[in-house]
C-alpha positions as CSV (number, residue, x, y, z in Angstrom):
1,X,-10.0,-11.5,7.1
2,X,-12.6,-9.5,8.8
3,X,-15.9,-9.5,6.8
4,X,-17.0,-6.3,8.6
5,X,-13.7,-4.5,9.9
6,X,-13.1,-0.8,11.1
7,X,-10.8,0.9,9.8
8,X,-7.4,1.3,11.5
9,X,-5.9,4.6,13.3
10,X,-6.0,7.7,10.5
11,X,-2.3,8.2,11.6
12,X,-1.0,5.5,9.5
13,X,-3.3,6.3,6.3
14,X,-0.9,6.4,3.8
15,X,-3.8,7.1,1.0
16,X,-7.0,7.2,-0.3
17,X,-8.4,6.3,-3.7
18,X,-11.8,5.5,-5.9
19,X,-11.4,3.2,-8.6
20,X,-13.3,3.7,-11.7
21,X,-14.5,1.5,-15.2
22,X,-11.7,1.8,-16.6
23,X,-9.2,0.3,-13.5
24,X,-11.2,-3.4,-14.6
25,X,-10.6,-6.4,-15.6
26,X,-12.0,-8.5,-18.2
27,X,-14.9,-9.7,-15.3
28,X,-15.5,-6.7,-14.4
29,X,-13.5,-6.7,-11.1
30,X,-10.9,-4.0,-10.5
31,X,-8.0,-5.3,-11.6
32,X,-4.9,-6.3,-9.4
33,X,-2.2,-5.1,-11.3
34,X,-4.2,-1.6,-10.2
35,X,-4.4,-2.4,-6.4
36,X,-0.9,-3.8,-6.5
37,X,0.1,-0.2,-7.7
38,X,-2.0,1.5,-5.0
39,X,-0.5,-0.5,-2.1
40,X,3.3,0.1,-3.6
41,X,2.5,4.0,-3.7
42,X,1.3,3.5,-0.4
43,X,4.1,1.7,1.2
44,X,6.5,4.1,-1.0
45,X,5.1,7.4,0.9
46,X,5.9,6.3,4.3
47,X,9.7,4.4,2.9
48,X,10.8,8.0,1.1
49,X,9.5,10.0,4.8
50,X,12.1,7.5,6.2
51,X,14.7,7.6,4.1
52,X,14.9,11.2,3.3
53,X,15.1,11.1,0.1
54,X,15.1,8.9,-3.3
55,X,13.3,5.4,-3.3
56,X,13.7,2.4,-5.6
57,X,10.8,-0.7,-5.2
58,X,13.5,-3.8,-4.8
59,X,11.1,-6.4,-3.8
60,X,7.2,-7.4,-2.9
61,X,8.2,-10.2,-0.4
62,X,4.2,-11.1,0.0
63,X,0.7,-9.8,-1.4
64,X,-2.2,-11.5,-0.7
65,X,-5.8,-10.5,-2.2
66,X,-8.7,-11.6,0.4
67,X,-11.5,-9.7,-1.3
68,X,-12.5,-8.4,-5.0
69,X,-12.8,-4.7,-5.2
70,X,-15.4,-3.1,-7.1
71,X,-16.1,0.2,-9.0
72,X,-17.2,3.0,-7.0
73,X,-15.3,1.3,-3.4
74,X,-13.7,3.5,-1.3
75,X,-9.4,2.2,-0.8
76,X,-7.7,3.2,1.9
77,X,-4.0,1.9,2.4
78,X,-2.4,2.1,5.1
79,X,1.5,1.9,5.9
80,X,3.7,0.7,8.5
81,X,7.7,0.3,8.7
82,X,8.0,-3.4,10.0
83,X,12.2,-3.7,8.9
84,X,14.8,-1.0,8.7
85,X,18.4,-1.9,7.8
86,X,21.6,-0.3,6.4
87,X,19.9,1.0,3.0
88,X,16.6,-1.2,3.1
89,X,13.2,-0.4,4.3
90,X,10.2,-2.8,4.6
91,X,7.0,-1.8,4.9
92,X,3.7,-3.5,5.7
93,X,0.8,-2.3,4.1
94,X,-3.2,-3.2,4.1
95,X,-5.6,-2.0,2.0
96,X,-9.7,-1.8,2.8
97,X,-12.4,-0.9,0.6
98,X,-15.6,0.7,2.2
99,X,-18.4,-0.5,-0.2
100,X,-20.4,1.7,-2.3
101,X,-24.0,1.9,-1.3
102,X,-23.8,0.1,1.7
103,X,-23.0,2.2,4.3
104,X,-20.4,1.3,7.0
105,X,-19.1,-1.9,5.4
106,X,-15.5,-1.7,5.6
107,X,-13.9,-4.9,4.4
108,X,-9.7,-5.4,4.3
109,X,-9.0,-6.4,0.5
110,X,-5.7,-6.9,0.2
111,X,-2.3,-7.4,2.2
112,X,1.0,-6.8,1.5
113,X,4.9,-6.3,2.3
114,X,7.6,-4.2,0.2
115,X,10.4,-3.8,0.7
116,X,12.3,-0.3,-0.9
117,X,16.3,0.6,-0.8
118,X,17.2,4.4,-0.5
119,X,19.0,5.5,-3.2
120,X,21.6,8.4,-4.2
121,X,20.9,10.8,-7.2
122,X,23.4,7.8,-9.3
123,X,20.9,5.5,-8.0
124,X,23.3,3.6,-6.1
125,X,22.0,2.3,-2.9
126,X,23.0,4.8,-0.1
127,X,22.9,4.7,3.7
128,X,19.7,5.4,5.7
129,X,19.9,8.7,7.9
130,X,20.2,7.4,11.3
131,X,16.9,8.2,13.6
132,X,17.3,8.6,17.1
């Protein structure tokens, strides 16, 4: 990945977030289980717009981590519909971290997609909407 990216179109920000001391791991790092939370929030946002409704987290069909995040780095995920099927929605989402203290350095951390299932208030899977 990019050691010195920009960061994409605000259209598709899906959020922003600090972490803080106590989102680390035992090194020190921010912890992955943290930024694998932020990316399924992320990706969640943009699946519930589409499905109108009620969304369940069925599957994380790949994550990869291509930088360590730190305390204090700005995280920006953005989201993007790449698969839409009967009751399924995928969504592709990349996270970058503009470094604290170093002004301008925008680096993409982590990669990722999910893919969510619309669901009734039984939580049965239930048909998209249709989007014409």
């Amino acid at each position: 990945m990019s050691e010195d990216a920009s960061l994409p179109d605000e259209r598709h920000l899906a959020i922003r977030v600090m972490p803080g001391p106590a989102d680390t791991n035992a090194s020190g790092d921010i912890f992955g289980g943290w930024i694998m939370s932020q990316v399924d929030i992320a990706g969640s946002i943009v699946a519930r717009r589409r499905a109108g409704g009620r969304i369940v987290t069925v599957a994380v069909n790949a994550f990869q981590f291509h930088q360590p995040v730190f305390v204090g780095d700005l995280i920006s995920c953005y989201a993007q519909i790449t698969r839409v099927g009967r009751t399924s929605i995928t969504v592709h989402v990349t996270a970058y971290a503009e470094r604290r203290g170093e002004r301008g350095e925008v680096i993409q951390v982590t990669e990722a997609d999910v893919t969510y299932v619309a669901v009734d208030e039984n939580r049965r899977p239930r048909p998209l909407p249709r989007q014409d």
